[in-house]
Structure formats: C-alpha cells, structure tokens
DOROVO-193365 format. One line per 8 residues: their letters; for each residue x, y, z of C-alpha. Coordinates in Angstrom, 2 decimals, always signed. Layout:
residues N
a	X/Y/Z  ...
***
This chain:
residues 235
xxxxxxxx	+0.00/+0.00/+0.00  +1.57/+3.22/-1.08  +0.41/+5.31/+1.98  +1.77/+2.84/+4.24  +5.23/+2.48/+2.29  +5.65/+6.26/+2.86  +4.57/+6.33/+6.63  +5.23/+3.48/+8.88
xxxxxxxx	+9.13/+4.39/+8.18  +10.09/+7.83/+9.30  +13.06/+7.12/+6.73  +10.40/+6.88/+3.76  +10.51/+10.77/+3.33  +8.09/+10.45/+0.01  +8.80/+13.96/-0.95  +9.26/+13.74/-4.92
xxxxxxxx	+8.07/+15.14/-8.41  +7.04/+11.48/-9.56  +7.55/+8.23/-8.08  +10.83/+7.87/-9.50  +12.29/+10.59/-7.63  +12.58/+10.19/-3.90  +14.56/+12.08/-1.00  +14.94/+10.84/+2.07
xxxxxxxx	+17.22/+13.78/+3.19  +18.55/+16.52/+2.00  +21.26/+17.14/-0.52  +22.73/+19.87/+2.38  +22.54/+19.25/+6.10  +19.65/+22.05/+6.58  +20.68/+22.58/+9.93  +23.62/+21.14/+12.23
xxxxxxxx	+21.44/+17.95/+12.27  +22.61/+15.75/+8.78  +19.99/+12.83/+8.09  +17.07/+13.96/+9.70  +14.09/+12.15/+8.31  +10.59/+12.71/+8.04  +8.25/+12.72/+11.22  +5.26/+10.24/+11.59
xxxxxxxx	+1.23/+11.94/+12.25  +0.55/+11.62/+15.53  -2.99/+10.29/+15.58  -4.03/+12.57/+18.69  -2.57/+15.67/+17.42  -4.15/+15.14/+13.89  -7.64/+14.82/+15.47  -7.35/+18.15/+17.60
xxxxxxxx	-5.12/+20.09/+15.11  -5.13/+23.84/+14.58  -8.23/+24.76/+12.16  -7.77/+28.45/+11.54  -8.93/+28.73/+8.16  -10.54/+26.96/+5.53  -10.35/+26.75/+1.64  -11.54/+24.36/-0.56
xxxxxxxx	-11.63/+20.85/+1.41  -8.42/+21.67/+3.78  -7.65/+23.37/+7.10  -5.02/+25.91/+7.67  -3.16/+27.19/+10.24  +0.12/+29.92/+10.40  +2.13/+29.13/+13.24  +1.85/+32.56/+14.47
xxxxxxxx	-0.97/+32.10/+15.86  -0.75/+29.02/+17.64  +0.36/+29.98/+21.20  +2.82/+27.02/+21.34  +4.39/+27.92/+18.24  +3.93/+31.61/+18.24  +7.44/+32.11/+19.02  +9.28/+29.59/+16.68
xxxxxxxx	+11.03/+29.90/+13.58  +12.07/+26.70/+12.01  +14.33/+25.31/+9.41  +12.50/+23.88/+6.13  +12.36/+20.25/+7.01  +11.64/+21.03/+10.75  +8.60/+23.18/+9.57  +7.78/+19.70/+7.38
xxxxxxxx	+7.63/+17.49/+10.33  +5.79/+20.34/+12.49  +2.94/+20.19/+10.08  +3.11/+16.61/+9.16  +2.66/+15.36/+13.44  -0.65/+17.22/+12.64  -1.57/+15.38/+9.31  -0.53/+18.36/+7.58
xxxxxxxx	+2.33/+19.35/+5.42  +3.71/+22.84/+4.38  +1.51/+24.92/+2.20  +1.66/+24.72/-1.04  -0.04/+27.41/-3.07  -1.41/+25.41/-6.82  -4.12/+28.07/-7.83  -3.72/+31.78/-8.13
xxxxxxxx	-6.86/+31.91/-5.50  -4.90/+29.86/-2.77  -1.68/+32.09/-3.71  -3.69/+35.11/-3.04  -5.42/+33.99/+0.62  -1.67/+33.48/+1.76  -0.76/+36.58/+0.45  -3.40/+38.32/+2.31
xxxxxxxx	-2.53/+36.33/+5.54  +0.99/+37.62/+5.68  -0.16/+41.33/+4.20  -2.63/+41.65/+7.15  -0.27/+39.84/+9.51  +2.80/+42.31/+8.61  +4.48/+38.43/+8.60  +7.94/+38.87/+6.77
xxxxxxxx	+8.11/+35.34/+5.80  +7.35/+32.06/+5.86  +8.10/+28.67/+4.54  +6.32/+26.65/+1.59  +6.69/+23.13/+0.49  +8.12/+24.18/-2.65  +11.37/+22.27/-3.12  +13.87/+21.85/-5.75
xxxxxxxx	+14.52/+18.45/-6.57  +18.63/+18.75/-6.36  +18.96/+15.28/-4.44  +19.50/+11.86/-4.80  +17.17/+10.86/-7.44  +17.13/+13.63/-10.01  +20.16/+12.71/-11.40  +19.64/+12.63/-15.24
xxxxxxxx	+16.28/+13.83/-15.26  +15.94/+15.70/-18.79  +12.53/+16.89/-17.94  +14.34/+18.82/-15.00  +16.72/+20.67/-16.80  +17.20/+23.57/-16.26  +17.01/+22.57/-13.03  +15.97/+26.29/-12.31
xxxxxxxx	+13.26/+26.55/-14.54  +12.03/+22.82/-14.68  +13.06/+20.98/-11.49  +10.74/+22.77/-8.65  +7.61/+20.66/-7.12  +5.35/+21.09/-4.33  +6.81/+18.03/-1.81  +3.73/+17.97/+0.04
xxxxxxxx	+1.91/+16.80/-3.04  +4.43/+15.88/-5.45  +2.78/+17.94/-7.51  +5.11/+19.83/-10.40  +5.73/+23.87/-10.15  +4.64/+25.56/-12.94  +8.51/+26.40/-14.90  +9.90/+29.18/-12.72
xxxxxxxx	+10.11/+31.56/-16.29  +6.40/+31.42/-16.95  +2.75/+32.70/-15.76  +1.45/+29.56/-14.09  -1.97/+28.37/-15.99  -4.53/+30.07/-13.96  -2.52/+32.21/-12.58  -2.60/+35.78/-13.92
xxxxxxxx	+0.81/+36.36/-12.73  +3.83/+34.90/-12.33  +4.20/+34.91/-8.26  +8.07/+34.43/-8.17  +10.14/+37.93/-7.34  +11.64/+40.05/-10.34  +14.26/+40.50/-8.44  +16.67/+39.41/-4.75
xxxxxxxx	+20.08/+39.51/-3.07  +21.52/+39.33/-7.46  +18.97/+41.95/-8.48  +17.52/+39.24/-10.57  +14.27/+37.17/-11.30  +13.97/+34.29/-8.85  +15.26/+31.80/-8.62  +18.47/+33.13/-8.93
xxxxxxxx	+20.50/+30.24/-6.13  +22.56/+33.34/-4.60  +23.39/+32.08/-1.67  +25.47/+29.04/-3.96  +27.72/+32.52/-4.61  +28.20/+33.12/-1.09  +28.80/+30.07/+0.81  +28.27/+27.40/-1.51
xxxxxxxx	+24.72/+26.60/-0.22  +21.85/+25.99/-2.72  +19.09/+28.05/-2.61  +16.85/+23.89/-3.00  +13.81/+25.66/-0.47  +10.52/+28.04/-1.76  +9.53/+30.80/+0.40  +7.33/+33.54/+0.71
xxxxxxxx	+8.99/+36.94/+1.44  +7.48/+39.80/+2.58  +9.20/+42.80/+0.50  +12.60/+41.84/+1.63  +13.69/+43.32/-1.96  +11.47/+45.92/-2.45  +9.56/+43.72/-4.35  +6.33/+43.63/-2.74
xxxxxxxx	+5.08/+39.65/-1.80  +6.66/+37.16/-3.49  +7.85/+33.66/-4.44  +11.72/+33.36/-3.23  +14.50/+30.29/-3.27  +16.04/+29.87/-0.22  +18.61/+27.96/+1.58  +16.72/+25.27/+3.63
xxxxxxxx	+18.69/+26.12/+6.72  +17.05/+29.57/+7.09  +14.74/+29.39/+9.78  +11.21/+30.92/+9.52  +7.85/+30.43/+10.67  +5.19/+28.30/+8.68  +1.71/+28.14/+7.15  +0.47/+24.33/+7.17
xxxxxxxx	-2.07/+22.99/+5.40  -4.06/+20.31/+5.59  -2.31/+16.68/+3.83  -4.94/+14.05/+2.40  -2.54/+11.91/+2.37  -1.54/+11.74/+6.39  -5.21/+11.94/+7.16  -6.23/+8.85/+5.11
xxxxxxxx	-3.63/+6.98/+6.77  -4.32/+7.89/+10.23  -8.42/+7.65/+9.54  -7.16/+3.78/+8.36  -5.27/+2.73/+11.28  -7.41/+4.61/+13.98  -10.90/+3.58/+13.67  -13.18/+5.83/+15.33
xxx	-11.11/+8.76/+15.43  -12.74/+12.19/+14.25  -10.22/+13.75/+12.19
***
C-alpha cells in the first residue's frame, strides 16, 4: 500500500516530483542535524489540530498564531515534520486563488516570511532527469503533493501572474541560487517573502537552513492513513 510504504518508516521521506524521484534527506545538512528524516502523524494531534482557516476541502493554520508555536522559527524540514505530526504538510499554493489567501494572511499579519513546500529536486534521485533541466526553470515541485511547479520563467496556468520575485540579493528574477555565490549553499527551499527586496510579496529560493515560521495545510494523504489505522477517530 503506497500510503503505508511512505509512513510506517520515518526514513520513507516520500517527498518527490514522480515516483521515481525520492529524498529521504537533504542534498545539504539544513541545519547542524545531517539525516534527519521525516516525522510520523501523531494520531491525537491530527484529530485536535489547529483549524484556523478553511479553503476548498483543507484546514489551515500559520504558526503565528498558535500559542505554542507563536514564538518559533524553524528550518525547512523542521517546519515539514511540524505540520506533518498534525496530518498536515507545508503549504503549497497550486491556484492563483490559494496564492492570493496566503498573500493576504501575511499582508494583514505584517508576517515577513514564511516557509512553503516548494522544493527543488537537487537530491539523490534527479540525477539525469531531462525533464528537469534547467534545473531552475524545470526541477521545482510542491513536496507535500508531489505535484510539479509551474517552470519558474512562466505565468502559471490560472494564474494571472507569475508569483516568483523580479528581483533578490543578485537583483535578478527568482530563482536566482545566490546564496550558492556566497557560501556554496543551494538556494533547493521556496519561500514567501514579505518585501525583503522591495519587491512587494513574493515567491523566493532559499537555503533550507534559514529558519522561519510556517503556514500548514491540511495533507490528504496523512489523514487517510491515520483515519485507516485509527478507527473511530474524528479527524
């Protein structure tokens, strides 16, 4: 069963484009923690987990507001597992309208960033992917999903804009890695920044090991398999 291949190992991180492309850490240490896996749902937080807004068939929450996160800013993969112990994963924004409610949460929350689950798929497992390349432009999916990003150079369909930043640290359109130019870090992690560059809110790569807070969103995925191993639990 593919749900249960993915979650009863933590090492089963199931964040990929397709099902040929699998990571199981990342391609960086994104923090002074190297091999950190995925986290398990746990059952009792998924049934009493933060429901602070609502779109389309899943719950929502930014971390801000939940007093015992309120505080915490959190590396890319630790803001996974966060929102994954409560059958959630990190936002991920697929239509311009879901693009524009997170927008107006961190507009109306003066939040300067936060995390997404956009990821570049730079690890173990993309090797000789044609269909990535330009990794840049062609190798960016939603890991909460596995769903493919629109290519970074074009208007997503549906989208009547293209929500990644004309400009950043190279005064150039994102994703422009810039951090690689720096320190030698990839830039392999999405997030939303709040006019950092003078640019307004926008779609930003970062390095994974930045810490920031999150927006989770509800995962269909962790729910089904905690509805199918905990009968009787109102999810």
């Amino acid at each position: 069963m593919k749900i249960a291949c993915c979650l009863v190992l933590a090492a089963c991180a199931c964040a990929v484009a397709t099902p040929s492309i699998r990571e199981t850490r990342q391609s960086r240490p994104v923090s002074n923690r190297p091999g950190r896996f995925l986290s398990l749902p746990n059952p009792q937080k998924c049934a009493n987990r933060p429901k602070q807004f609502f779109f389309r068939g899943h719950n929502y929450f930014y971390s801000g507001h939940v007093p015992t996160l309120a505080n915490r800013k959190v590396d890319w993969l630790d803001g996974r597992n966060i929102c994954r112990e409560y059958c959630m994963d990190l936002v991920s924004m697929e239509t311009q309208e879901e693009n524009n409610m997170i927008f107006r949460l961190i507009q109306q929350n003066d939040v300067p960033y936060i995390w997404t689950s956009g990821r570049l798929c730079d690890f173990k497992g993309c090797e000789g992917r044609t269909d990535l390349e330009p990794k840049n432009i062609f190798g960016w999916f939603w890991s909460a999903n596995r769903e493919k990003i629109y290519p970074t150079n074009q208007t997503p369909a549906g989208f009547g804009y293209n929500p990644w930043s004309q400009t950043g640290h190279k005064k150039q359109r994102q994703p422009d890695n810039a951090e690689f130019d720096i320190n030698g870090t990839s830039e392999s992690c999405l997030s939303i920044l709040n006019n950092v560059y003078n640019d307004g809110i926008a779609w930003h790569d970062v390095a994974c090991y930045h810490e920031k807070p999150i927006v989770c969103e509800d995962s269909d995925e962790l729910l089904q398999y905690v509805a199918s191993t905990n009968p009787g639990l109102r999810l």
